[in-house]
C-alpha positions in Angstrom: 9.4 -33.2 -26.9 12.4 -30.5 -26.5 9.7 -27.9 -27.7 7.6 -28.4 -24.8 10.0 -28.8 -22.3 11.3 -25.8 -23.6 7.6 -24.5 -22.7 7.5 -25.4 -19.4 10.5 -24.4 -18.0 11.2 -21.4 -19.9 15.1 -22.2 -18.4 17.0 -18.8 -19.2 21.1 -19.2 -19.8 21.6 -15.8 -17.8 19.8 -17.2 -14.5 22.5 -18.6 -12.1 22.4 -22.9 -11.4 19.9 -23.2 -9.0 21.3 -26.3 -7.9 23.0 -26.8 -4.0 21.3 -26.6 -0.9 17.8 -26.2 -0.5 16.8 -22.6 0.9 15.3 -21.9 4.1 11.6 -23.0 3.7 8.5 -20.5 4.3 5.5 -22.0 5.4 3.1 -18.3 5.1 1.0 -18.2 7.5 2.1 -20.4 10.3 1.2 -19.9 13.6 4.9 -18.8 14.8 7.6 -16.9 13.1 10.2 -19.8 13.9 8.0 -22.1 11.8 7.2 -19.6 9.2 10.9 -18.8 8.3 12.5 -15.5 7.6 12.6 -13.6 4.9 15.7 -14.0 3.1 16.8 -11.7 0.3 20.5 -11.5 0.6 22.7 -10.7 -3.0 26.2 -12.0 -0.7 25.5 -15.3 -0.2 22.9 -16.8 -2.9 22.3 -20.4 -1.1 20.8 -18.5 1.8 18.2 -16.7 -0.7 14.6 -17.7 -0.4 12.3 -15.3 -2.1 13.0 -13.3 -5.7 13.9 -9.5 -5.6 15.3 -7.9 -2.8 15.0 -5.4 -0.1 14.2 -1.9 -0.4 11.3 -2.0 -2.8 12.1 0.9 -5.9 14.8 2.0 -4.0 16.7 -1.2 -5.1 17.9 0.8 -7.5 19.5 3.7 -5.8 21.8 0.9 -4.3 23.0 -0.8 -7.1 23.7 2.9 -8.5 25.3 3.4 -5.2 27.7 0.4 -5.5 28.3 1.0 -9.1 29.7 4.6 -7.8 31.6 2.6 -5.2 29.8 4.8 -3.0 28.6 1.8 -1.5 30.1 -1.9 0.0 27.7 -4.4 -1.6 28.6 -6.9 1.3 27.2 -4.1 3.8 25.0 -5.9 6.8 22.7 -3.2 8.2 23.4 -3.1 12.1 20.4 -3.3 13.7 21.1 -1.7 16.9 18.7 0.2 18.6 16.1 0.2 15.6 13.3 -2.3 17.1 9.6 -0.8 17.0 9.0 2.2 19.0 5.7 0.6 19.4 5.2 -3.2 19.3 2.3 -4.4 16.9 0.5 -7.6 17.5 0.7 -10.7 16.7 -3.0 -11.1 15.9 -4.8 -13.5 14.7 -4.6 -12.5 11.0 -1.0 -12.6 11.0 -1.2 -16.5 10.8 -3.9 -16.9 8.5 -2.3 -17.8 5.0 -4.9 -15.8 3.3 -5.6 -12.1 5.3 -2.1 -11.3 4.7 -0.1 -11.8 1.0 1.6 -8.5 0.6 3.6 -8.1 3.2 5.3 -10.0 6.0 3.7 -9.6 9.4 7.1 -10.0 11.3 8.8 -7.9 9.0 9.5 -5.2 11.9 10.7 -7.9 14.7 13.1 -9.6 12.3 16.0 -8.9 15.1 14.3 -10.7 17.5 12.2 -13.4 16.3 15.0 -14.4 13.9 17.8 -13.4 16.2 19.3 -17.1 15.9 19.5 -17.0 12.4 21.3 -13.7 12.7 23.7 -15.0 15.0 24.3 -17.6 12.5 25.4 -15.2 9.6 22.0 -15.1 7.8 21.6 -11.1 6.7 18.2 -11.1 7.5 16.8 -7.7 7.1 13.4 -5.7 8.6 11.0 -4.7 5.9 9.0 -2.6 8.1 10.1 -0.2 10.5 7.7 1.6 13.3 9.0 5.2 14.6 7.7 8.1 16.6 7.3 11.5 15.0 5.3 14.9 14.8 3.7 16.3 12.0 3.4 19.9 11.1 0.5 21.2 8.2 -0.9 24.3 7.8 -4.5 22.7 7.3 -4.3 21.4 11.3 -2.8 25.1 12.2 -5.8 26.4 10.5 -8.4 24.0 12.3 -7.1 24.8 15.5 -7.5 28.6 15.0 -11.2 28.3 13.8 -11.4 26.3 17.0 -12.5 23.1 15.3 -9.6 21.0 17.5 -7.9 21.9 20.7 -4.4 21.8 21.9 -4.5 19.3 24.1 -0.9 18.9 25.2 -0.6 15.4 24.3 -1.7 14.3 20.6 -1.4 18.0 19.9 1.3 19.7 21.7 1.4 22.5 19.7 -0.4 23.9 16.7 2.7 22.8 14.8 3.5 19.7 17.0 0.7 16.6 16.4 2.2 13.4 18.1 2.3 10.2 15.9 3.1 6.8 15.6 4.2 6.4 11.8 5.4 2.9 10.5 6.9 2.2 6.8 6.2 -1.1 4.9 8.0 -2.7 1.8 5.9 -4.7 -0.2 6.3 -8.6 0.3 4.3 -10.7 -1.8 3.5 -14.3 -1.3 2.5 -15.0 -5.1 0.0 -18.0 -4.7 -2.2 -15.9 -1.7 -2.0 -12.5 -4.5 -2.9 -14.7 -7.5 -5.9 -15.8 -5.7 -6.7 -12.3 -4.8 -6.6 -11.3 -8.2 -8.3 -14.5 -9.9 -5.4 -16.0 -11.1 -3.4 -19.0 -11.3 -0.2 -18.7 -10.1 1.5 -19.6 -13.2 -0.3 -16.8 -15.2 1.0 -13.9 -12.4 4.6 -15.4 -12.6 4.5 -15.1 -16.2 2.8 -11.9 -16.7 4.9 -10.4 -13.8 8.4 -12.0 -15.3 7.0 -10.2 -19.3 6.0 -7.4 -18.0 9.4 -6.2 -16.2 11.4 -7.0 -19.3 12.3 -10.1 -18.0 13.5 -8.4 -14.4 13.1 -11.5 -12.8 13.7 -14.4 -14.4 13.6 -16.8 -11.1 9.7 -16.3 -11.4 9.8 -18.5 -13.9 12.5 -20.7 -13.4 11.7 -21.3 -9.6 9.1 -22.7 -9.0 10.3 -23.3 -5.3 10.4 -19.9 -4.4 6.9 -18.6 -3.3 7.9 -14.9 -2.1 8.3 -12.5 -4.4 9.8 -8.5 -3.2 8.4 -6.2 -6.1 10.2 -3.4 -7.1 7.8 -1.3 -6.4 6.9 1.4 -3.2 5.2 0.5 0.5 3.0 2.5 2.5 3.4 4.2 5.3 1.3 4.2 8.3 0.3 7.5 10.8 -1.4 6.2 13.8 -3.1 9.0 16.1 -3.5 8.0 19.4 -2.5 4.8 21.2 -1.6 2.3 18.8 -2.1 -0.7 21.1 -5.8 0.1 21.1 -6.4 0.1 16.7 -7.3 -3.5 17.3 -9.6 -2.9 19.8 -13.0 -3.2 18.3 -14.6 -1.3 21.2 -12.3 1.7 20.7 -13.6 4.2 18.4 -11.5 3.9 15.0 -11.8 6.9 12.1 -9.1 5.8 9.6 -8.1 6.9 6.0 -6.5 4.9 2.9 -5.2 7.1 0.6 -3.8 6.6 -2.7 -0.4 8.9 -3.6 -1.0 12.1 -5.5 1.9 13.9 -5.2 0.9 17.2 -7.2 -1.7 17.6 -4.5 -0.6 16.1 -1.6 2.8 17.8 -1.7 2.5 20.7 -4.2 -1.5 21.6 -3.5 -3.0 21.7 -7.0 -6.0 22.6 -7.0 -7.2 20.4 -9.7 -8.2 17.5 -7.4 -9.3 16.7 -4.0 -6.7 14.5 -2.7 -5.0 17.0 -0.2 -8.0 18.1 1.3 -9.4 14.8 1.7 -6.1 13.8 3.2 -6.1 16.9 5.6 -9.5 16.8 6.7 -9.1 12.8 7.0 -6.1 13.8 9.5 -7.9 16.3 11.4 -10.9 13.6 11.9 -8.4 11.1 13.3 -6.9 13.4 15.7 -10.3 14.7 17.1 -11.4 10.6 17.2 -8.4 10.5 19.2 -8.9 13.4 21.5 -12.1 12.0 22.4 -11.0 9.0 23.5 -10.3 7.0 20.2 -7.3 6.2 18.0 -6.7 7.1 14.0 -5.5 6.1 11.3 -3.4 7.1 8.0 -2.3 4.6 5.5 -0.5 6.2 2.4 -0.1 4.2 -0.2 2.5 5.0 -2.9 -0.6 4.5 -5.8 0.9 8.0 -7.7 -2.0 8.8 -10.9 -4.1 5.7 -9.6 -1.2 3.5 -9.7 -0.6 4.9 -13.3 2.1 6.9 -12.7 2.7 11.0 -13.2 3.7 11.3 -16.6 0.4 8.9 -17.6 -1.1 11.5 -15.2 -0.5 15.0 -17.1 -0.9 13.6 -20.4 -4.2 12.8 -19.5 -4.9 16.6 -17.8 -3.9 17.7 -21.4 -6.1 16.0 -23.1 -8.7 16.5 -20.8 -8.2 20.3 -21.2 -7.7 20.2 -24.8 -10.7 18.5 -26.1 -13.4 20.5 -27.6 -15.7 21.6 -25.2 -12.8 21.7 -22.7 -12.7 19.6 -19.6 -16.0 17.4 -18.5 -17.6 15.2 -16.2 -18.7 13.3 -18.5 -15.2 12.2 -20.5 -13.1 12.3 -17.5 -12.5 8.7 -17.5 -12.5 7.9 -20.9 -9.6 10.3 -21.7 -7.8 8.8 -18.8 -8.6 5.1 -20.4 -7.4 6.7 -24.0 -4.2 7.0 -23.4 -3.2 4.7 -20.6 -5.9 1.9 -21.7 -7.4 1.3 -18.4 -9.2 4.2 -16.2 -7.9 3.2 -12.6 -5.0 0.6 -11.6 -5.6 1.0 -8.1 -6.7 -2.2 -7.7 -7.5 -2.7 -3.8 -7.2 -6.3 -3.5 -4.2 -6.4 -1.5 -5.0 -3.1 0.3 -6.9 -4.6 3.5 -3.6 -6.3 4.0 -2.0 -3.5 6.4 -5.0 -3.4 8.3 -5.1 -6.9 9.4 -1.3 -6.5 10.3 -2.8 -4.0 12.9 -5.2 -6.2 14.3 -8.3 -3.9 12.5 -11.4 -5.9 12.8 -13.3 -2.5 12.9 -13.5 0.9 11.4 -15.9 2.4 13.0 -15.6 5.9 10.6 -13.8 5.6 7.5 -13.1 9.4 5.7 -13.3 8.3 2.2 -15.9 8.1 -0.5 -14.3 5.2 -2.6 -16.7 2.1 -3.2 -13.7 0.4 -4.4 -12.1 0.7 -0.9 -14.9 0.1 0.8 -15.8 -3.1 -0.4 -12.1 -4.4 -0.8 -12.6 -3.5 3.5 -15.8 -5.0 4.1 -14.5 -8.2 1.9 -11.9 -8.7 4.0 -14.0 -9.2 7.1 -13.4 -5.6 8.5 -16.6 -3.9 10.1 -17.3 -0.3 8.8 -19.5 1.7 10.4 -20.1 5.7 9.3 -18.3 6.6 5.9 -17.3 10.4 5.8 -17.7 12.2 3.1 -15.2 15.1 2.5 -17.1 18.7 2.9 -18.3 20.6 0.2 -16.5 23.9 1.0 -13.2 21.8 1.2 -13.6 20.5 -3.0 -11.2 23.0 -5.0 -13.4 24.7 -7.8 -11.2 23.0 -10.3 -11.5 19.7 -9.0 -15.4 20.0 -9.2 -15.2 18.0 -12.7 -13.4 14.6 -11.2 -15.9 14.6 -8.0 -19.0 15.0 -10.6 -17.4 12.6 -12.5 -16.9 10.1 -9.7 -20.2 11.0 -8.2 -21.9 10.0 -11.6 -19.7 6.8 -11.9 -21.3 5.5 -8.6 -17.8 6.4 -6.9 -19.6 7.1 -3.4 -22.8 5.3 -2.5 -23.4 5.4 1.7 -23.5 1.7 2.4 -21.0 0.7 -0.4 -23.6 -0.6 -2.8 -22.6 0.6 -6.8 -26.0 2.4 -8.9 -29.2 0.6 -9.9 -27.7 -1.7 -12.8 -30.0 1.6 -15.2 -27.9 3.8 -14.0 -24.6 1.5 -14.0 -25.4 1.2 -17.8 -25.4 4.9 -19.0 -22.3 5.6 -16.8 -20.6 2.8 -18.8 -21.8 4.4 -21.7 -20.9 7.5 -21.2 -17.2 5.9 -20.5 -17.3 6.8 -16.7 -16.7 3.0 -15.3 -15.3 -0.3 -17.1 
């Protein structure tokens, strides 16, 4: 009888009494924020805490390197002033729908106002997203509006080195029983695998059961909107949007053995000539580095990729990938729809991408998409001609998001292009 209570609880020494007052409930999903309840992740004052982790996503950290180095007060409150949303963003409808949104927290850039009593009443109630104005500067734009393909128009594009945006930055906030469904779990099983998986991070996913919102360790996404961003959930307003997955050693550093940074430029240069003519557009950037397998997983597999006999193929470009890490793509894009609902998008009318898996992870969760864009041919590096033939043969890209004749589907699993 000890043995399975033992089981059940899995009740760890080093996990602080859980006993005292009951915290702040959430109820995700609710149709107002005062009856939803804030999000709670304080390390000062543990009977206020109401979710597992805490703020700041990876960056987590940084701080508690910061405070070991007494660089840092650990009872430091942010001060709020002056940083509410440049822009506001909804509510919509989605925001109080239990099931459109898991992954983050809808409210999570109003904190200061929707939750202003509970601030007032010494609650350290922080923002988890944060909306901003900016201007981006990249040579690919400067180039486009030399070869006279966009125009400066003096207000999206001041100047060839000045494009107007409204950016925002998430941190992830997961409400575990809406992403176990996503995924096709049971709750229990993602608190478990989540709580073995980190080493035993977190042990409260297993010893509190009360506790429903979990803040991963792990990075946002950030958000450029072209245009204005009142209008994105406007379904009459012409939307071309992007979501892209991280790739830093193109995005940043240009290699030239993918097509990440020119799909991300060209994506860019579409949204801001949607938006001249009378549209808005739309960047998400999702920190996904090596398909969410990381950059060291990432060049061991560009060795062995180069080092096989034969050299580098189409044809074993996933299973190399799936040799070493043991899966070919982590990218999973269940909870990527998530950010769209949280801008009211009900629409795309042109998504830039040729991704089936984001596609149907769209169209699943209700979006509209009309025209997908296909990156040009003359923008594919010669390099990077192996992973788009690869994709291409692994029914990556299909115009209306529908994967190869199950013929076809079997040789590319065969050849090890798709799992």
């Amino acid at each position: 009888m000890a043995d399975k209570h033992k089981s059940k609880h899995i009740k760890l020494t080093s996990h602080p009494s859980s006993g005292g007052a009951k915290p702040t409930p959430i109820h995700w999903g609710a149709p107002d924020p005062r009856t939803r309840g804030p999000i709670i992740a304080t390390l000062t004052t543990s009977n206020h805490r109401n979710v597992i982790g805490t703020h700041s996503g990876s960056y987590a950290v940084y701080r508690a390197l910061a405070i070991a180095a007494k660089a840092l007060d650990p009872r430091h409150v942010p001060d709020l002033t002056n940083t509410s949303p440049t822009d506001p963003v909804g509510p919509y409808p989605a925001w109080h729908d239990p099931e459109k949104i898991v992954s983050l927290d809808p409210y999570g850039a109003v904190v200061s106002t929707v939750f202003a009593d509970y601030l007032e009443r010494g609650y350290d109630v922080r923002p988890t997203i944060a909306v901003t104005k900016a201007h981006i500067d990249m040579p690919e734009i400067v180039d486009a509006i030399e070869a006279g393909r966009l125009t400066v128009d003096g207000k999206i594009i001041k100047s060839p080195h000045e494009i107007a945006v409204t950016k925002a930055a998430t941190e992830p906030v997961w409400y575990l029983p809406g992403v176990a469904k996503r995924f096709g779990c049971t709750e229990s099983e993602l608190r478990r695998t989540l709580f073995e998986q980190t080493g035993g991070m977190f042990p409260e996913l297993v010893t509190r059961g009360d506790l429903d919102v979990f803040l991963p360790p792990i990075g946002g996404q950030t958000v450029y909107m072209f245009g204005d961003p009142s209008r994105i959930a406007d379904p009459g307003v012409t939307l071309t949007a992007r979501v892209h997955d991280e790739c830093n050693g193109s995005d940043v550093f240009g290699s030239d053995i993918c097509t990440c940074r020119p799909y991300l430029a060209h994506a860019i240069e579409e949204c801001i000539r949607g938006a001249q003519a009378g549209g808005v557009g739309l960047i998400v950037y999702f920190r996904k580095e090596g398909r969410a397998l990381g950059e060291v997983t990432k060049f061991l597999v560009y060795n062995a990729r180069k080092r096989q006999a034969g050299g580098d193929s189409a044809a074993s470009y996933f299973a190399r990938t799936e040799c070493v890490a043991g899966v070919q793509d982590m990218r999973f894009q269940e909870l990527m729809p998530d950010v769209l609902h949280w801008l009211g998008v009900t629409k795309i009318h042109r998504l830039v991408s040729m991704s089936n898996m984001k596609y149907d992870a769209i169209v699943r969760a209700g979006i509209e998409v009309g025209e997908r864009v296909r990156i040009p041919d003359e923008l594919i590096p010669a390099d990077a001609r192996v992973e788009m033939d690869a994709k291409m043969a692994a029914g990556y890209f299909t115009p209306d998001g529908v994967v190869p004749a199950q013929d076809e589907l079997a040789k590319a699993k065969g050849r090890g292009l798709v799992d």
